[in-house]
C-alpha positions in Angstrom: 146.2 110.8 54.5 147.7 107.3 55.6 150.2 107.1 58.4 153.4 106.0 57.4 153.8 103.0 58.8 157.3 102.2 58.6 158.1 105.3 60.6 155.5 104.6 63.0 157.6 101.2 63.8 160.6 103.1 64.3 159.1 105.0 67.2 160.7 103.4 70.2 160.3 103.7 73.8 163.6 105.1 75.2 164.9 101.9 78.4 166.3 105.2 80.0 163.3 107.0 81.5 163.4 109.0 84.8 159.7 107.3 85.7 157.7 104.1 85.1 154.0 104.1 84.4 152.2 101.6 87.0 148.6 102.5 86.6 146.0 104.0 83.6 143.6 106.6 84.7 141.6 107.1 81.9 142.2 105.7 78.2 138.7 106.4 75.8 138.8 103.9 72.3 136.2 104.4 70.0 135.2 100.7 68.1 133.2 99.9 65.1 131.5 97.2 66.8 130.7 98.0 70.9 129.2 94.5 71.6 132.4 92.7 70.3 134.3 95.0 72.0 132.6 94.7 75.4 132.5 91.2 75.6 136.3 91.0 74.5 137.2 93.1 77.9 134.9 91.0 80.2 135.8 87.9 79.0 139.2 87.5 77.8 140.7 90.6 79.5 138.3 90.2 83.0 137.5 93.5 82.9 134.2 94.9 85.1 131.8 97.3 83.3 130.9 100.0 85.9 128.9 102.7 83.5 127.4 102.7 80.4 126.1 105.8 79.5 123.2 105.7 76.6 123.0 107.0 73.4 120.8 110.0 74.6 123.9 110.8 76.5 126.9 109.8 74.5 126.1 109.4 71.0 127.3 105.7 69.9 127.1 104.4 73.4 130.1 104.6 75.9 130.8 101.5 78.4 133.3 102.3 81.3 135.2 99.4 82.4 137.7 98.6 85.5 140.4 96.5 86.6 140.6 97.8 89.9 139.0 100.0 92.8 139.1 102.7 90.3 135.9 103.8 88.5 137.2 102.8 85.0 140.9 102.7 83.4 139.1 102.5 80.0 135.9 103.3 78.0 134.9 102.5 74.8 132.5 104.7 72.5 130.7 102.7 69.7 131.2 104.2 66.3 
């Protein structure tokens, strides 16, 4: 089943919220190529890896990566 994209673009983010996001804590992405990935967050984005776990622990690999004093705001699984 394929998303409907048109509708998708419709979704809008309401200018009226009682809040405003100003940090991350934890956003997991899985990618079909880890390597590409990786080196697309260090060097274009300047993100830090601080973890990788190994396959025997997290099956397709997962690399944490900051952007501040916090462990990671993001991790990517290959897969």
């Amino acid at each position: 089943m394929s998303a409907d994209t048109e509708k998708l673009k419709r979704n809008a983010t309401s200018h009226s919220l009682p809040f405003a996001l100003r940090k991350l804590g934890h956003v997991v992405i899985r990618v079909s190529d880890l390597q590409r990935a990786v080196d697309f967050c260090t060097s274009v984005l300047g993100l830090r890896i601080s973890d990788v776990y190994p396959e025997e622990m997290m099956p397709g690999v997962m690399v944490f990566l900051r952007f501040n004093v916090d462990h990671h705001g993001i991790a990517l699984v290959g897969g």
